[in-house]
C-alpha positions in Angstrom: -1.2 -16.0 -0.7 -3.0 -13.3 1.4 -0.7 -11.8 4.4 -2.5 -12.6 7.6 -3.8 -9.8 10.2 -0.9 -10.6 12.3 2.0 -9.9 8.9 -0.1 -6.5 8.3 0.0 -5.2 11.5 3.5 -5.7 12.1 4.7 -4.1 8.8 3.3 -0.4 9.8 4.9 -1.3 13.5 8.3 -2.3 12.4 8.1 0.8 9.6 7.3 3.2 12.8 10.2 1.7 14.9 12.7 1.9 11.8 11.7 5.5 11.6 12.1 6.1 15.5 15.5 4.3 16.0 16.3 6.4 12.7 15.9 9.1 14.2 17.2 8.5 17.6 20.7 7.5 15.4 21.4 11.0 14.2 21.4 12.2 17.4 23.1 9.9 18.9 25.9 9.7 16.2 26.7 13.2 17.0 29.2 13.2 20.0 30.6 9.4 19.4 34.1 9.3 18.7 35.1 6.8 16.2 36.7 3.1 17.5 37.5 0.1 15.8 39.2 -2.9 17.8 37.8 -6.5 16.5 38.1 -9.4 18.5 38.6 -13.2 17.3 36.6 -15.5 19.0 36.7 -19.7 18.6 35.3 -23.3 19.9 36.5 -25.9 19.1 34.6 -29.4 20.3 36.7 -32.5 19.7 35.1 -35.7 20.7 34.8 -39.1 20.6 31.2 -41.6 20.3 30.6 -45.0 21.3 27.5 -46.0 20.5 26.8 -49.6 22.7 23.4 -50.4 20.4 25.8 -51.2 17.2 28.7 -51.5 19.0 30.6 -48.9 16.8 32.4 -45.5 17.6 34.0 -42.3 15.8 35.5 -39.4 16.3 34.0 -36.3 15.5 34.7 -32.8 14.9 31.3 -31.2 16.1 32.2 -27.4 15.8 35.0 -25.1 14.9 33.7 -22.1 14.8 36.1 -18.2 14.6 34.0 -15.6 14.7 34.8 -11.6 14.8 33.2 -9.0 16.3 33.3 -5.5 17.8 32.3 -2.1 17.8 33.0 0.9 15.1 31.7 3.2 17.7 29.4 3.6 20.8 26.5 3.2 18.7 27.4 0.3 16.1 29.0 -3.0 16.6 28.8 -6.6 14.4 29.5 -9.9 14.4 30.6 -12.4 11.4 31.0 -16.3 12.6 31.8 -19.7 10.6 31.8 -22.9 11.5 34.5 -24.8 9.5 33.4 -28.0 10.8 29.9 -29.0 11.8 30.0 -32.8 12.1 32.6 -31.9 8.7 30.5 -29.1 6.9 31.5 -25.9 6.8 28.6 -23.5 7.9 28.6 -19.6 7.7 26.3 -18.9 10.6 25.9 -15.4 12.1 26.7 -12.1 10.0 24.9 -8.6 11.3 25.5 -5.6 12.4 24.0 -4.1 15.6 22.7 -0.8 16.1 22.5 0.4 19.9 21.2 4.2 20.3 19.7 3.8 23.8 20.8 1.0 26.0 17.1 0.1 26.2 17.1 -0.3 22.6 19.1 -2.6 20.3 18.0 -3.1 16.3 19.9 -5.7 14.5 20.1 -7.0 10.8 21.3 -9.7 9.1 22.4 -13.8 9.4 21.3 -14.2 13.1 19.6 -17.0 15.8 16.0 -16.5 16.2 15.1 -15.2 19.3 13.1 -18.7 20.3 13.9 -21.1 23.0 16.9 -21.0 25.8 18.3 -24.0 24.8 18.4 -23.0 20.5 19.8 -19.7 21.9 22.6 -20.9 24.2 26.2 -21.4 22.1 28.0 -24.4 22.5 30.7 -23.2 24.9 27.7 -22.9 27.3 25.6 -26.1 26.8 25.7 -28.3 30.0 25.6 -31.8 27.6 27.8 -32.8 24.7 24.6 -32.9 22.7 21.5 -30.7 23.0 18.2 -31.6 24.1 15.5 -32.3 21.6 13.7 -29.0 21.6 17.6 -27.3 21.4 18.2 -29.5 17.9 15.5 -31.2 16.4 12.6 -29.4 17.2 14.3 -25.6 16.6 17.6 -25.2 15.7 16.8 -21.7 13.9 18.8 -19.2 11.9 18.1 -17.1 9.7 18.3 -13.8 7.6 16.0 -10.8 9.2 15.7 -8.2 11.4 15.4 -7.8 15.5 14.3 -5.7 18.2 15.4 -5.8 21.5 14.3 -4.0 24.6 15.5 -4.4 27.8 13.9 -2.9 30.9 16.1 -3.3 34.8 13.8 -1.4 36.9 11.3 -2.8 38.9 10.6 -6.4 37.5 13.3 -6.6 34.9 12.8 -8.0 31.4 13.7 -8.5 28.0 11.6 -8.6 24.9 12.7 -9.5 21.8 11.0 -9.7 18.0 12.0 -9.7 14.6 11.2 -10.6 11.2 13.0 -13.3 9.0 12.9 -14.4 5.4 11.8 -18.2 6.8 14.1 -19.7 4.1 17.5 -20.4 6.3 20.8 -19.6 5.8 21.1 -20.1 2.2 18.3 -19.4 0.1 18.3 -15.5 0.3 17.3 -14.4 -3.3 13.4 -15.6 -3.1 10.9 -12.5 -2.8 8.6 -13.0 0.2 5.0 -12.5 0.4 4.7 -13.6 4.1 7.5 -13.4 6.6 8.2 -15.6 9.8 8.4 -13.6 12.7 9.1 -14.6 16.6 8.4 -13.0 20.2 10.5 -13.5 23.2 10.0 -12.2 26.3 12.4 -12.9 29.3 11.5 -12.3 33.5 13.7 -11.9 35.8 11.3 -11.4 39.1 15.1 -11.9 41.4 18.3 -12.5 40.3 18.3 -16.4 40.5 15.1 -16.7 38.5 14.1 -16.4 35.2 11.4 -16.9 32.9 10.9 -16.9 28.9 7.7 -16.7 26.8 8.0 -17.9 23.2 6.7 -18.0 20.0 7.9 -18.0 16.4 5.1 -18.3 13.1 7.2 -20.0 10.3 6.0 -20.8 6.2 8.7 -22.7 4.8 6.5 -23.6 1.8 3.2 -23.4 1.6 1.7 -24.2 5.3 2.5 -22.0 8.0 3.2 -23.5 11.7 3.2 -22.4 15.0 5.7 -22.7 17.9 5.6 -21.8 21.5 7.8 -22.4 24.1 7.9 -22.2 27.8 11.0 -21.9 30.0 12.0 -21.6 33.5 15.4 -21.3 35.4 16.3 -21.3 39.0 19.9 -20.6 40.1 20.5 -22.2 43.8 23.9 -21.7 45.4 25.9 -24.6 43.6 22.6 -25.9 42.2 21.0 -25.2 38.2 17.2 -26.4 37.6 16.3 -25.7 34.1 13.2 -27.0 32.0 11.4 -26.4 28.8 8.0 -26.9 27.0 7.1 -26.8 23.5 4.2 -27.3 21.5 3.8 -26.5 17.9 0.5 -26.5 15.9 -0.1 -26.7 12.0 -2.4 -25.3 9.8 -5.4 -26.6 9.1 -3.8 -29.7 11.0 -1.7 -30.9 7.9 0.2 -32.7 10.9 -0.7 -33.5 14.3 0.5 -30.9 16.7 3.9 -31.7 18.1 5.5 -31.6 21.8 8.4 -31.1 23.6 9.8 -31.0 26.7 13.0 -31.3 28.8 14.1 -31.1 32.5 17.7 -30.7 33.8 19.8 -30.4 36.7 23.4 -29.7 37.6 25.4 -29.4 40.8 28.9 -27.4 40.5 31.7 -28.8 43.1 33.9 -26.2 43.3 37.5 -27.6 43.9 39.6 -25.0 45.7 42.7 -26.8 46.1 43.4 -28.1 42.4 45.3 -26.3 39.6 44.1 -27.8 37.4 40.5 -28.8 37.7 38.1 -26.1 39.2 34.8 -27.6 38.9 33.3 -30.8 38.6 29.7 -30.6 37.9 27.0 -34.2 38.1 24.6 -33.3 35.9 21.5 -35.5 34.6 18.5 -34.6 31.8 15.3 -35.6 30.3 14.2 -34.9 27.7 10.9 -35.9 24.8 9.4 -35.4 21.8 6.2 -36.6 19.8 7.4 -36.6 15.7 7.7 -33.5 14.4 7.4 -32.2 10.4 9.7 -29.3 9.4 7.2 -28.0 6.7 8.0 -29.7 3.7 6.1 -32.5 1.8 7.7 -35.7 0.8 8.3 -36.9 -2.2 4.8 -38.7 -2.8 3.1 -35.3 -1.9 2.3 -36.2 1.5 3.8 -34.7 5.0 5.4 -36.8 7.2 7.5 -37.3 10.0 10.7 -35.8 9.7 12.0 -36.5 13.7 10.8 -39.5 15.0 9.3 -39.6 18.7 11.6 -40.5 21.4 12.6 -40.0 25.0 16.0 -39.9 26.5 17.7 -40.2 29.5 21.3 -38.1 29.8 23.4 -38.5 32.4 27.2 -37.2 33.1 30.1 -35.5 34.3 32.0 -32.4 33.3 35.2 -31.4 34.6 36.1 -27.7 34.3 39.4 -26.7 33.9 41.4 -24.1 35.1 41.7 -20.8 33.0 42.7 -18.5 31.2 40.6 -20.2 28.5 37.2 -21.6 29.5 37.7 -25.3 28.6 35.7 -28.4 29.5 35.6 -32.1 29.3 32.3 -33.4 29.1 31.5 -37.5 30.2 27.9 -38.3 28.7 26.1 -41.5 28.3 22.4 -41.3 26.6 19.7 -44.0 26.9 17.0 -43.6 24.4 13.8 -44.8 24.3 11.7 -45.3 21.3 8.1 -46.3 20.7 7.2 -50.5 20.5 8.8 -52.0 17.4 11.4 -49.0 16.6 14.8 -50.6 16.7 17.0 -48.2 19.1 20.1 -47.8 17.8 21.2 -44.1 19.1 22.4 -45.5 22.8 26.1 -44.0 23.3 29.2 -42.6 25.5 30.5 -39.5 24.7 33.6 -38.4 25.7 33.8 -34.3 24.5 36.5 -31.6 24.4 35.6 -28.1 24.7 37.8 -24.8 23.8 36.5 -21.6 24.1 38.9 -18.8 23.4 
């Protein structure tokens, strides 16, 4: 298949950048000393389900993830992370190594997120719910094996834009030759410090199709108060699917408990969140493509109660109402009682 405009142009680009940052390393390799000190990073989230549409629970393991990561010098650092338990699968997720020679300038290659979407982006320690929002999970959810840019800019309006290019297979099929790449844009705003904004869009071909995804994203910080919100929209080629949508609204209000030892915060939070059905890019097996996430709406409220340090740990109280469309039998309505470790 023919490499579109968009893939020809950005080989030449990335090949000119390669060649800069290159360059910019041997000069900037000359006066670092040498350092080594790793650090061990972990979550674990522990938690319990009752879903009140089959009246059944479980318990569940949802990550335990160790990473390690640190920097050889000024100029390199990387990062190497496993999940030993995803809902009971053992995951190798992030494995790169990071090459900073300006601290406008970051170039980094390997197992990594893709720069797409707040919510995909955000690890677990930091989610505000036990489970993330449709656009966070079903709708991206994206890792793979590639390279990024990152440039970061604090004068004047600061910003941060971030692109890359990526094999498009996952995690775990790395040995296939590519003749078209999947590639992504980010660009964050931050016009004052309790605002930002994010601009997204990744291309992806996971067979023979290539789809579209863009993603809008806002953030205002007030006092005790977080308003965040999302908007996706995804488009296929030559319509093989109808074009898919997202979106999700969410706010939290932090009650800061002086007094208490042991809790610190206790943070009310509610969401919203939709999606129309969505295909991931592969046919089924009678040769056709269809839906691979059903449309839905959902209704998240809760409760988390910070604890105290030196560890950031949290106990999230969820309950989710879902909504499906006339004639779907619901059956995803649930409690969720989580335990969170970050350490």
């Amino acid at each position: 298949m023919k490499k579109t405009g968009l893939e020809l142009f950005l080989s030449p680009v990335f090949l000119s950048l390669i060649l800069f940052f290159s360059s910019t390393v041997i000069f900037a390799g000359e006066t670092d000393s040498a350092s080594f000190h790793p650090q061990i990073e972990g979550t674990i989230r522990a938690k319990y389900e009752y879903n009140t549409s089959l009246n059944a629970s479980r318990f569940q393991v949802r990550n335990a993830r160790f990473s390690v990561n640190g920097n050889f010098n000024s100029l390199v650092s990387y990062k190497t992370e496993i999940d030993l338990s995803d809902e009971g699968q053992t995951k190798m997720l992030d494995a790169y190594i990071r090459l900073q020679p300006q601290k406008w300038f970051t170039f980094t290659i390997g197992q990594q997120k893709i720069p797409f979407s707040t919510d995909n982006l955000r690890p677990p320690h930091l989610l505000y719910f036990a489970n993330r929002s449709f656009i966070g999970k079903q709708l991206t959810a994206l890792r793979d094996v590639g390279t990024t840019l990152s440039f970061v800019n604090n004068k004047t309006l600061p910003f941060e834009f971030i692109t890359g290019l990526y094999n498009g297979e996952g995690l775990y099929n790395q040995k296939i030759w590519q003749t078209s790449f999947s590639y992504a844009f980010r660009l964050v705003l931050h016009p004052c410090e309790n605002l930002h904004f994010s601009l997204n869009h990744n291309s992806i071909r996971p067979e023979e199709m290539r789809m579209n995804l863009y993603d809008l994203g806002g953030i205002l910080q007030l006092k005790n108060w977080h308003l965040e919100t999302e908007l996706f929209y995804k488009t296929y080629q030559q319509n093989f699917f109808p074009t898919t949508k997202g979106f999700f609204v969410f706010s939290s209000y932090d009650i800061y408990l002086h007094n208490k030892e042991s809790i610190k915060i206790i943070r009310p939070l509610i969401r919203y969140d939709s999606m129309t059905d969505n295909n991931k890019g592969y046919k089924s097996e009678n040769g056709s493509y269809e839906s691979d996430d059903m449309a839905r709406s959902r209704i998240t409220g809760g409760i988390t109660l910070c604890l105290d340090k030196p560890f950031l740990n949290d106990i999230r109280l969820n309950y989710e109402q879902y909504f499906y469309k006339k004639g779907i039998q619901n059956n995803d309505n649930k409690f969720v009682v989580e335990f969170v470790l970050r350490f």
